[in-house]
VOGU-3710 file (C-alpha; in Angstrom, 3 decimals, decimal comma):
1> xxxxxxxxxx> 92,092/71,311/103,056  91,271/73,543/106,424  94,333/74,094/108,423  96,775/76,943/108,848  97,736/78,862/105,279  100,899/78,383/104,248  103,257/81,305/104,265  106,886/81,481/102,686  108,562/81,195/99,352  106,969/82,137/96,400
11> xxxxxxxxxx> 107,984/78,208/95,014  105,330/76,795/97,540  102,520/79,414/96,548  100,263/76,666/95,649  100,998/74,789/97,888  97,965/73,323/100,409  99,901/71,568/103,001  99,490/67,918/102,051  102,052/65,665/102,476  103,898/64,543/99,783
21> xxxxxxxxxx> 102,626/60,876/98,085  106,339/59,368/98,176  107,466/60,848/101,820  103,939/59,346/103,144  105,140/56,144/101,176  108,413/55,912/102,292  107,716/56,726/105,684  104,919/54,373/106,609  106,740/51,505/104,596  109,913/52,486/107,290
31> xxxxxxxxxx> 107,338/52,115/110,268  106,607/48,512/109,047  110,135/47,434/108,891  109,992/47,354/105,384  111,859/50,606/103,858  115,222/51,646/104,978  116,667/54,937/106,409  118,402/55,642/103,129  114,963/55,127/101,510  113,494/57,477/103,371
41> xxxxxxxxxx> 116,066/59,870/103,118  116,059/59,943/99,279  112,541/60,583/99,642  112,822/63,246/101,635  115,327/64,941/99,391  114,660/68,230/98,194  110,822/67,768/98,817  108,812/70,759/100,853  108,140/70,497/104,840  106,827/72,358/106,715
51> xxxxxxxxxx> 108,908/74,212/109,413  106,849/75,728/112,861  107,362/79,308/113,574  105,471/80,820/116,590  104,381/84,265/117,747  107,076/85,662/120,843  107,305/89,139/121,958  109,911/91,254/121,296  112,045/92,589/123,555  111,451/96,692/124,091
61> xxxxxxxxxx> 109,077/96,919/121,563  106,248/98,896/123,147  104,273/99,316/125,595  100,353/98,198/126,610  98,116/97,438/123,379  101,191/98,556/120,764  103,121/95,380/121,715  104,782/93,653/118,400  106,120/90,586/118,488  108,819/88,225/116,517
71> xxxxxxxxxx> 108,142/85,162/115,198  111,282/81,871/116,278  111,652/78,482/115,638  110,776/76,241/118,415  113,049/73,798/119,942  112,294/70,094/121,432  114,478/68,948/123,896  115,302/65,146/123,467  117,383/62,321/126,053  120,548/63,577/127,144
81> xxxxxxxxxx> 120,009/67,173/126,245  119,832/66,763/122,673  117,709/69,343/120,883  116,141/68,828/117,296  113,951/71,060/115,281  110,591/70,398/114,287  108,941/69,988/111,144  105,879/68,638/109,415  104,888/66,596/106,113  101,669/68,557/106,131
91> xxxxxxxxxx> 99,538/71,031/107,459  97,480/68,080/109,352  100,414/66,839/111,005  101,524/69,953/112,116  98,040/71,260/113,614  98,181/68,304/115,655  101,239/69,099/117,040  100,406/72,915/118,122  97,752/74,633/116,579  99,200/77,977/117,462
101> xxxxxxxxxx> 102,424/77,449/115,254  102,306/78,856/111,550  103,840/76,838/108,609  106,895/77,983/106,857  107,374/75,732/103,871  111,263/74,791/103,510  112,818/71,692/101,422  113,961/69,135/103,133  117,390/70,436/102,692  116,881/73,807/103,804
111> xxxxxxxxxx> 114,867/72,309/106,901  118,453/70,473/107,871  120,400/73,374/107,219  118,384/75,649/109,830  118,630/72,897/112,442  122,249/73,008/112,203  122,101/77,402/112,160  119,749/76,373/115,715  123,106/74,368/117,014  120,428/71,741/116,775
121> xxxxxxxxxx> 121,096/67,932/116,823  118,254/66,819/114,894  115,547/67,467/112,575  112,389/65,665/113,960  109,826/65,047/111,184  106,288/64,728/112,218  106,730/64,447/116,248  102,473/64,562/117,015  102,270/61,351/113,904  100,964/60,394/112,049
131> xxxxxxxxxx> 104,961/58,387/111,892  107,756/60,291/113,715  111,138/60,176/111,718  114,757/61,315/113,174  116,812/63,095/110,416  120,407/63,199/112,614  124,057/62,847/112,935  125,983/62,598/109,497  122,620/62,499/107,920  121,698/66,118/108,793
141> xxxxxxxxxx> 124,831/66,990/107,559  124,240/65,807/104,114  120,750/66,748/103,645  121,567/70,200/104,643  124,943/70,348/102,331  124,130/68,043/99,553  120,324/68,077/99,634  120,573/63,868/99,193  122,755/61,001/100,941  125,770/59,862/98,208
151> xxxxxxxxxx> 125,125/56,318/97,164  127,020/53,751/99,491  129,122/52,557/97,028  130,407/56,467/96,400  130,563/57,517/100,018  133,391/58,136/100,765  133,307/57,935/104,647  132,276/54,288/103,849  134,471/53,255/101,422  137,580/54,675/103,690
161> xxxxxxxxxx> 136,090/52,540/106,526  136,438/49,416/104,489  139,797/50,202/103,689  140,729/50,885/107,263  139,301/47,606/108,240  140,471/45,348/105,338  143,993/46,735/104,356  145,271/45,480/107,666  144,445/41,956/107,062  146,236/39,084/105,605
171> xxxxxxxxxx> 145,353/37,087/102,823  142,890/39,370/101,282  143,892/39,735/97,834  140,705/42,304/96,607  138,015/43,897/97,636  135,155/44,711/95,588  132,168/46,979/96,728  128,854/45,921/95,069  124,898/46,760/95,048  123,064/44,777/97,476
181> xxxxxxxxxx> 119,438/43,842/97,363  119,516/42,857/101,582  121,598/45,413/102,432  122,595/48,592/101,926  126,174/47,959/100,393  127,775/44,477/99,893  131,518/43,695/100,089  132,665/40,591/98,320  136,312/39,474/99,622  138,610/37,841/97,474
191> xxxxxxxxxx> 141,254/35,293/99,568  143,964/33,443/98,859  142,577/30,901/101,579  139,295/30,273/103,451  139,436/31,149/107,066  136,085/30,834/109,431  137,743/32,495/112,461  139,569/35,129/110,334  136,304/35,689/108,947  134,081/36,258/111,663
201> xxxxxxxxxx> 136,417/38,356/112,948  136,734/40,791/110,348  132,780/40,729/110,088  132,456/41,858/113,688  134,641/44,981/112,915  133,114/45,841/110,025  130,154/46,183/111,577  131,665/48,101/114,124  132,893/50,784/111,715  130,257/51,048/109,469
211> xxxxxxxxxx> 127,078/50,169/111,513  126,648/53,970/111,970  126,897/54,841/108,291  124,841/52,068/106,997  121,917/51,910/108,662  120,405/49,028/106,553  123,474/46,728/107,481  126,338/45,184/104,850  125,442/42,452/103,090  129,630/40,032/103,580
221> xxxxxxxxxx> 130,204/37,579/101,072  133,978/35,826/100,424  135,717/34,410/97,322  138,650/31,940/97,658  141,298/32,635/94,521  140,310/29,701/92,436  137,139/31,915/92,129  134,622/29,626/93,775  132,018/31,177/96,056  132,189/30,148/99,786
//
């Protein structure tokens, strides 16, 4: 494909700047509201981006046509001052950002983990299209240390949320953390008695607490003792 040649680790030699089948995938299914961030994310994985570098001169180095220059990774700024770090699925994707930029093929992983060396807040996946993805917060954290999210029912930010939020209530005898088809986790409370009010309520601060770790939302069912489904 024409574009800029890649340059970089000897893993990517073959590389010719496409964009990865599953990312593309994942990516445009998460436009249409039917992927979730966690799917994207486990796409995204360990699989190659491509990273921006451009030309800037250096400082002292020569004088009139003897100039030399270094090469640095561009910031974006974002609302409220954030910064994030660009990156690219492709070649394509990246030309139509800047055309002056040359690719630096990274994993996903290692993409994170130089955002964070920037003091950046976020990695920013395909900013010029052809779908623009945020990789931030706790999720740019674990990309760039564990290369992949942990599965929600092995988190253990989320499963200490749950317990911060349930241990405190009466009348709970368990709690069981399961798979969920509609969400990304589902908690099934066993009671000793049915409660509507005592429900809702403990919905609304679950929610609170783990809204920002589960993007795709917690899926609340409850279980009275005699083991009947409510």
């Amino acid at each position: 494909m024409n574009g800029p040649s890649i340059i970089g680790a000897q893993r990517f030699s073959n590389d010719d700047g496409s964009a990865d089948p599953l990312v593309s995938e994942r990516l445009a299914a998460y436009e249409r509201g039917e992927a979730s961030e966690r799917e994207v994310l486990a796409a995204l994985g360990t699989r190659r981006v491509l990273v921006p570098v451009l030309a800037a001169p250096a400082e002292g180095n020569g004088t009139g046509t003897e100039r030399n220059s270094d090469v640095t990774l561009p910031l974006i700024s974002g609302p409220e001052g954030r910064r994030g770090v660009p990156a690219f699925t492709s070649a394509a994707a990246l030309g139509a950002w800047r055309t002056d930029a040359r690719p630096v093929p990274l994993s996903a992983a290692e993409a994170c983990g130089a955002a964070l060396e920037e003091g950046a807040d976020a990695l920013v996946l395909d900013i010029a299209g052809p779908v623009t993805y945020t990789v931030q917060g706790r999720f740019l954290t674990a990309l760039a240390e564990r290369g992949a999210l942990p599965e929600p029912r092995e988190d253990p930010e989320v499963l200490a949320g749950i317990y911060r939020v349930t241990h405190t209530e009466f009348g709970i005898e368990r709690v069981r953390v399961l798979e969920s088809d509609r969400a990304d986790i589902g908690i099934r409370l066993e009671l000793e008695q049915r409660d509507d009010d005592s429900l809702r309520h403990l919905a609304r601060r679950l929610d609170a607490v783990l809204a920002p770790l589960l993007p795709g939302g917690v899926e609340l069912s409850a279980v009275v003792r005699s083991g009947q489904e409510e």
